[in-house]
C-alpha positions as CSV (number, residue, x, y, z in Angstrom):
1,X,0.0,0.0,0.0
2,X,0.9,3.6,-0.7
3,X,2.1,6.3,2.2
4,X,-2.0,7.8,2.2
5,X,-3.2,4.2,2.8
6,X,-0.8,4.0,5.6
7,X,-1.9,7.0,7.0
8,X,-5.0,5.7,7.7
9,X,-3.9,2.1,8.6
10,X,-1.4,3.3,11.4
11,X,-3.2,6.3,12.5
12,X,-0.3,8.7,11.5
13,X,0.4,11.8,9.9
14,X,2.4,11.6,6.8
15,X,5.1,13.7,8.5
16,X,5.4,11.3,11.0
17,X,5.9,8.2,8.4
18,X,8.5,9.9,6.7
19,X,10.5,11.2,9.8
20,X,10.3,7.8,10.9
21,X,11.4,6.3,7.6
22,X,14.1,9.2,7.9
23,X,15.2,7.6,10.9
24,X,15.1,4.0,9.7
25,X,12.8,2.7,12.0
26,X,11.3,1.5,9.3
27,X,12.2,0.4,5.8
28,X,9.3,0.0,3.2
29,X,10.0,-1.3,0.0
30,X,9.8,0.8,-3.2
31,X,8.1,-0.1,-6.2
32,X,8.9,-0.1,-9.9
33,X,7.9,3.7,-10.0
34,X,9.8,5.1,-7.2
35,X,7.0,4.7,-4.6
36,X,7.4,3.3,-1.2
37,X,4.8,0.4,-0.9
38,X,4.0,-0.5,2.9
39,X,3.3,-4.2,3.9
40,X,1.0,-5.4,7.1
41,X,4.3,-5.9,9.1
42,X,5.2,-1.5,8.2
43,X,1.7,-1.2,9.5
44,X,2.3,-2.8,12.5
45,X,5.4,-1.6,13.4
46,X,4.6,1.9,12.7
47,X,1.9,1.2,15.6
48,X,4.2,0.4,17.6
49,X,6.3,3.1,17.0
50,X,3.2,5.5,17.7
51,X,2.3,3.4,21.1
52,X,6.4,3.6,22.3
53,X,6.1,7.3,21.3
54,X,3.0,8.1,23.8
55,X,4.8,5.8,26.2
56,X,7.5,9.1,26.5
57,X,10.4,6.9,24.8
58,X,12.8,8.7,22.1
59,X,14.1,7.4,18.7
60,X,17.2,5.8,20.0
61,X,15.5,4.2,22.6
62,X,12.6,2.4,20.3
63,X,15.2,1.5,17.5
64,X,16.7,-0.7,20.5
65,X,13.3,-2.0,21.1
66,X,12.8,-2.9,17.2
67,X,15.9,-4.3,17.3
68,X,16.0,-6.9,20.3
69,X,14.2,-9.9,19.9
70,X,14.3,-11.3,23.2
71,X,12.3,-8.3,24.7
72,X,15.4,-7.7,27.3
73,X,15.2,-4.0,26.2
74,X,11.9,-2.8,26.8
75,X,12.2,-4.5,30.1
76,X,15.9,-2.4,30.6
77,X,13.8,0.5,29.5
78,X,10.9,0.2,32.2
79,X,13.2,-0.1,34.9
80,X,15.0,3.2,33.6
81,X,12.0,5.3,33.5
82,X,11.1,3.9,37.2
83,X,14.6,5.5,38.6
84,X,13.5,8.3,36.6
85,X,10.8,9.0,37.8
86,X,12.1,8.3,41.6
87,X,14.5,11.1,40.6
88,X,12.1,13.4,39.0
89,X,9.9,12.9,42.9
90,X,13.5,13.5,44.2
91,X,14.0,16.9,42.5
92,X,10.7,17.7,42.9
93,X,11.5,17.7,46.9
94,X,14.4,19.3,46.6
95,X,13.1,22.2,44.8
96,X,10.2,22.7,47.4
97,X,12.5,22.3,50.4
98,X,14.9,24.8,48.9
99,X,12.2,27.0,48.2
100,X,11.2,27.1,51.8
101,X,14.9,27.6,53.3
102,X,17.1,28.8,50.4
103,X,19.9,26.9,51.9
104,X,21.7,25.9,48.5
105,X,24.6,24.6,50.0
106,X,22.3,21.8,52.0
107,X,20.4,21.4,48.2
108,X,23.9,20.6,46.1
109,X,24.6,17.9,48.2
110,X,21.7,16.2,48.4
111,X,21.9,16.4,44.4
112,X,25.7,15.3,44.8
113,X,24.1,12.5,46.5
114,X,21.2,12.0,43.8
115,X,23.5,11.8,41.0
116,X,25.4,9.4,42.3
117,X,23.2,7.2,43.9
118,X,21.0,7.3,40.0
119,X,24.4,6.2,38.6
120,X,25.0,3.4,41.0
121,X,21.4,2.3,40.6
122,X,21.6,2.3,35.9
123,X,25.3,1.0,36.3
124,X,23.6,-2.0,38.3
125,X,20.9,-2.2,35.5
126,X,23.5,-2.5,33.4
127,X,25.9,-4.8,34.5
128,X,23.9,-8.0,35.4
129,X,21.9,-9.8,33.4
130,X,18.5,-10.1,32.4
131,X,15.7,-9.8,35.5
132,X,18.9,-10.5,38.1
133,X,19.8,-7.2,36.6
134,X,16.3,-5.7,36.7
135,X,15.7,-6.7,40.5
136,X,19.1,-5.7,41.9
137,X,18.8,-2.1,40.2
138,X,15.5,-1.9,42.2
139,X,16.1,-3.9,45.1
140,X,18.9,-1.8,45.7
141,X,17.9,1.8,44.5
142,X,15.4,1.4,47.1
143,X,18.5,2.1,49.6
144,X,20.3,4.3,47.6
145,X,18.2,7.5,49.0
146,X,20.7,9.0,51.5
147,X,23.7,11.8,51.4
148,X,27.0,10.9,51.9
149,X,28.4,12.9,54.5
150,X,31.7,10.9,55.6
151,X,35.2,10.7,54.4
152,X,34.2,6.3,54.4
153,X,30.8,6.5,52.3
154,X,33.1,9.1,49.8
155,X,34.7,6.0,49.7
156,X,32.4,3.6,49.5
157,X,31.1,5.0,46.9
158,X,34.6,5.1,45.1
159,X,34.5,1.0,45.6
160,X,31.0,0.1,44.0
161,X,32.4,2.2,41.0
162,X,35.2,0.6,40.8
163,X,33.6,-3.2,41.4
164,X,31.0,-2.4,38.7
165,X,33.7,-1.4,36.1
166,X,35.6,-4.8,37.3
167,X,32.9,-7.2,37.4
168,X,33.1,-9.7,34.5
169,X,30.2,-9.7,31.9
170,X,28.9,-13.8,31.8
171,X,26.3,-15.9,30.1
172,X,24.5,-18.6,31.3
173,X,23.6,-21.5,29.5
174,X,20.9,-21.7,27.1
175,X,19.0,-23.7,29.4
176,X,19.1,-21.6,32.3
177,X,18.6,-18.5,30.6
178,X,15.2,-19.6,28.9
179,X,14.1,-20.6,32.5
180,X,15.1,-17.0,33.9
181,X,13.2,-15.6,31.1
182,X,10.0,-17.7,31.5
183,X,10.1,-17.5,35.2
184,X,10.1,-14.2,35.6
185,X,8.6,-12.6,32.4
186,X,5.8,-10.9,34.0
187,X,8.1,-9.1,36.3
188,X,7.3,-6.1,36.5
189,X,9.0,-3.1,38.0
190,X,5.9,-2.5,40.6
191,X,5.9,-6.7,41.4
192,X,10.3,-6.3,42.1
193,X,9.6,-3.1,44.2
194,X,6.5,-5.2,46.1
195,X,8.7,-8.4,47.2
196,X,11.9,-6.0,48.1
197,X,8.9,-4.5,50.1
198,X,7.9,-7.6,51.5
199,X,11.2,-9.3,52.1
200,X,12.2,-5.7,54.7
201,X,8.7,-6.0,56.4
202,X,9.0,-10.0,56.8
203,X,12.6,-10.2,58.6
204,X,12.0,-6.8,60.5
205,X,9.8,-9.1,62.8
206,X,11.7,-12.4,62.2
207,X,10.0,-14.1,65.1
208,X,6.5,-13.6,64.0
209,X,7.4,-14.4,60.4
210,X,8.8,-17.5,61.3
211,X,6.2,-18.7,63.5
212,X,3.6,-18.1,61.1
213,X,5.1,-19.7,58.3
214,X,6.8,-22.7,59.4
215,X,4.9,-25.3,57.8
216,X,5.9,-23.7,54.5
217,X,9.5,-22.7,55.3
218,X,9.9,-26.1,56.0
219,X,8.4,-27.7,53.0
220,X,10.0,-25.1,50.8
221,X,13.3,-25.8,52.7
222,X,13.0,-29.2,51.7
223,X,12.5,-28.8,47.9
224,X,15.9,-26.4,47.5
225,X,17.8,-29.6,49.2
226,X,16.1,-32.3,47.5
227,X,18.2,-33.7,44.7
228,X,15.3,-33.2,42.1
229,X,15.5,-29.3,42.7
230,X,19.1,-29.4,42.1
231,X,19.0,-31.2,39.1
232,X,16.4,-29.2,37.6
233,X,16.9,-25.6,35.9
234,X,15.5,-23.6,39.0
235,X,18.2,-25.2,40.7
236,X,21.1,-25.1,38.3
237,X,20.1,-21.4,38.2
238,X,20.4,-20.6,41.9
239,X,24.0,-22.2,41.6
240,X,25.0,-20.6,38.5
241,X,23.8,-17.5,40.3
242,X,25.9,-18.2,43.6
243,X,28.8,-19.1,41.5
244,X,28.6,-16.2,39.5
245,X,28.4,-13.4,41.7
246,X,31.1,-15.5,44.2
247,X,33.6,-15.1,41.4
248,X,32.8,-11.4,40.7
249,X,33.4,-10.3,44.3
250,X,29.6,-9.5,45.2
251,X,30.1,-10.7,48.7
252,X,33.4,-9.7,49.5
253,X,33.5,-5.8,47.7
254,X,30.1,-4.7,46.8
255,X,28.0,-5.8,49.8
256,X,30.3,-4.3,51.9
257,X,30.9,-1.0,50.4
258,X,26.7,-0.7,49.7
259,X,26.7,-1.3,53.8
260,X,29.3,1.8,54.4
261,X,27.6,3.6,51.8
262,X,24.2,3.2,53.3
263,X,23.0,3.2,57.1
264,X,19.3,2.2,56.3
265,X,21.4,-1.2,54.0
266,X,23.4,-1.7,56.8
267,X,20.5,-1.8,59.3
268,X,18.9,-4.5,56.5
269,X,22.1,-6.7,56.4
270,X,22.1,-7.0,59.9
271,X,18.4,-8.1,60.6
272,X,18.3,-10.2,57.2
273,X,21.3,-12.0,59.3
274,X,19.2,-12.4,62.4
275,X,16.2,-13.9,60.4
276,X,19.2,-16.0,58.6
277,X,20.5,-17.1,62.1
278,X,17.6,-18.1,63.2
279,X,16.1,-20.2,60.5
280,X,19.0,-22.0,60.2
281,X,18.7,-22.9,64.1
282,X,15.4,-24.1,63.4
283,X,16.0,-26.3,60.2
284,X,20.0,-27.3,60.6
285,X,19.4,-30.1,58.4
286,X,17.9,-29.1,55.2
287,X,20.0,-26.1,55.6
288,X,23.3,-28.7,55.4
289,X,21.6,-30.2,52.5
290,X,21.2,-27.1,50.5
291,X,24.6,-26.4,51.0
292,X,26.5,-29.7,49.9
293,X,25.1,-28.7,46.4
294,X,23.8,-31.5,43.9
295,X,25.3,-34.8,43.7
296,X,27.5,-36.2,40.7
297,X,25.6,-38.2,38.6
């Protein structure tokens, strides 16, 4: 079909179609006498292009979207505009409290702080794969809210940077990876923020959460040390994982440094090792069982 039958089809002005074409997001063929001739899959992707465009998201960003496959990106790109818009509430706060005291000096650092604390939080987006890299960004963005006002979070700070840039890129088997992508394909930013959520409220009163779930704990404990959950992809995933961030230094450099960086993580660490503490008092033997890892067959 011509560009005026396209109009109508996609809903788009002919400026729009040709900027678009311009900017090859799209690439209609062209017939015998020089015109472009649209198919049914121009149609639809110039809908798309129109939805992505109300959605807020700019050329460069939906030419990544046309171009991945996997649908990794637009997932990437929902996280993004979730820190954006944290920052963009952020700002907003800012702008009021500086309005109401005019102290500027009090107002750059706490955008000091913002900018770095954004950075950290994309730079985690960015460096781990897939929905790890989506629920890390959030899980730990959620933290990441504070000024640095000491010579050791300056520093701190200097140490995630400098893990990020070191940590080795990975990819996990095909098997694994098509697990991680069916298991957690309807993950949405608002479900990761919700469990992060969750997890803080459960182990602030460990007690309670343990007494009222212990039937379950202690079926679910039982399933991770069960041979059949090893062998299967959750639980060649959960190793990988462990293995995987073991070898990068996660444990040893970037908890530690997010725990200086961040009094309110540091308070989290310490009761997520309480609840830790006492679950593994209460079930010592699947907890030895999940730890011997899966037997050679």
């Amino acid at each position: 079909m011509q560009i005026s039958e396209a109009k109508k089809a996609s809903g788009l002005t002919r400026k729009a179609i040709e900027y678009y074409i311009g900017q090859e997001l799209i690439h209609p063929a062209v017939s015998e006498n020089g015109y472009r001739d649209f198919s049914e899959t121009d149609i639809t992707c110039l809908k798309k292009i129109s939805v992505y465009r109300r959605l807020g998201l700019g050329t460069e960003e939906i030419r990544s979207i046309l171009a991945d496959d996997t649908g990794t990106m637009i997932k990437k790109l929902s996280v993004e505009k979730t820190l954006l818009l944290r920052e963009e509430q952020t700002l907003k706060s800012l702008l009021d409290a500086l309005a109401e005291s005019g102290d500027f000096s009090e107002t750059e650092r706490r955008l000091i702080a913002l900018e770095q604390n954004t950075a950290i939080a994309k730079r985690l987006l960015d460096t781990f794969p897939g929905y790890f890299g989506k629920f890390i960004c959030l899980h730990f963005a959620s933290f990441l809210t504070e000024p640095a006002t000491t010579a050791d979070q300056d520093s701190a700070y200097q140490e995630i940077v400098s893990f990020l840039d070191d940590f080795p890129s990975t990819e996990f088997p095909r098997e694994v990876q098509e697990f991680l992508d069916d298991a957690t394909g309807d993950y949405s930013a608002e479900k990761i923020n919700s469990i992060t959520e969750k997890i803080r409220t459960d182990i602030g009163q460990p007690d309670t959460f343990l007494s009222r779930n212990r039937q379950f704990l202690k079926y679910y404990l039982s399933v991770l040390a069960s041979e059949e959950y090893k062998a299967s992809p959750a639980g060649k995933s959960a190793l990988l994982l462990r293995q995987f961030l073991n070898t990068g230094g996660y444990y040893e450099r970037f908890l530690p440094a997010m725990e200086r960086l961040s009094p309110s993580y540091a308070a989290y660490r310490r009761q997520l090792a309480l609840t830790d503490r006492k679950l593994r008092e209460q079930y010592p033997s699947e907890y030895r069982m999940i730890l011997q890892g899966p037997k050679e067959s």
